[in-house]
C-alpha positions as CSV (number, residue, x, y, z in Angstrom):
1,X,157.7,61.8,125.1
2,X,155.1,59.1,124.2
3,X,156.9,55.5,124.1
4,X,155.8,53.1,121.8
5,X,154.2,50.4,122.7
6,X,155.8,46.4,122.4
7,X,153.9,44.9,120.2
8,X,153.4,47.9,117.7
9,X,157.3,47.8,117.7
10,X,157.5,44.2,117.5
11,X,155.2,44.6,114.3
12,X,157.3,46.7,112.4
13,X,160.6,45.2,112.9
14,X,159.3,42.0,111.4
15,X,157.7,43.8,108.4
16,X,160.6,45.8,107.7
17,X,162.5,42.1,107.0
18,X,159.7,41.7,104.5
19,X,157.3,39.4,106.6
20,X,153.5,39.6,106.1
21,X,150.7,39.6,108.3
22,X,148.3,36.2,107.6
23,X,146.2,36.5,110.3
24,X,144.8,38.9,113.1
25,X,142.1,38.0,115.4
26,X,139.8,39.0,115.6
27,X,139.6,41.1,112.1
28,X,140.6,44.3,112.6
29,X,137.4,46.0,111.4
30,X,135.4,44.8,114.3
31,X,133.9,47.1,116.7
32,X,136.8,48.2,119.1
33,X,134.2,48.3,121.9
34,X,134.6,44.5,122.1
35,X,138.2,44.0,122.1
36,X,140.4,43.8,124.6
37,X,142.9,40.7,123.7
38,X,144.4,40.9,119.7
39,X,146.3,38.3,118.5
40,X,148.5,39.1,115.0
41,X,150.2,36.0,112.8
42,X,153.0,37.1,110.7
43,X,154.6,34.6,108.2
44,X,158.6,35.9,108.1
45,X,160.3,35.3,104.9
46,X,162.2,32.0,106.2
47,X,158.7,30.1,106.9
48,X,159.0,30.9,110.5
49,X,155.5,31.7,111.9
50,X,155.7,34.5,114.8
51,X,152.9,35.7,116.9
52,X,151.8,39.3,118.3
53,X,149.3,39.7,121.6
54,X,148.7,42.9,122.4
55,X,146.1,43.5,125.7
56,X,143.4,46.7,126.5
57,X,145.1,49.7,125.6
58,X,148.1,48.2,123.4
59,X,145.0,45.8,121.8
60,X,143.4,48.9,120.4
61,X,146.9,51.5,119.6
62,X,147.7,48.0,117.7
63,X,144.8,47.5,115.2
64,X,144.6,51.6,114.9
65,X,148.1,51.3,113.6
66,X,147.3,48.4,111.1
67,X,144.4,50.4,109.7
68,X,145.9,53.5,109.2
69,X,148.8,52.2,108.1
70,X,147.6,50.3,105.4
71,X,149.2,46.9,106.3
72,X,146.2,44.5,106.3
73,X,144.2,43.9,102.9
């Protein structure tokens, strides 16, 4: 069994209360060869700001799952 990781879970508990990603960083089409530290802003639906790192491995399972899922536009 394949565990998800933190921040992927982190990421969908806030969007399922209806919060939306503002910011990641770097963008999340950028080569993947060059990544190793992401950083996501998500703006919750009571103003609160929250913020996602994910590091290496989780840095990439992280943006695969925000392009594939369609989140980011």
């Amino acid at each position: 069994m394949v565990s998800e990781f933190t921040s992927i879970s982190e990421l969908k508990k806030l969007l399922a209360v209806n919060s939306k990603i503002e910011k990641i960083h770097p963008d999340v089409f950028a080569s993947d060869a060059e990544v190793n530290i992401v950083t996501v802003t998500v703006l919750c639906p009571d103003g609160k700001i929250q913020t996602i790192r994910a590091h290496r491995e989780e840095s990439h399972a992280l943006r695969e799952f925000i392009r594939t899922s369609r989140m980011h536009r």
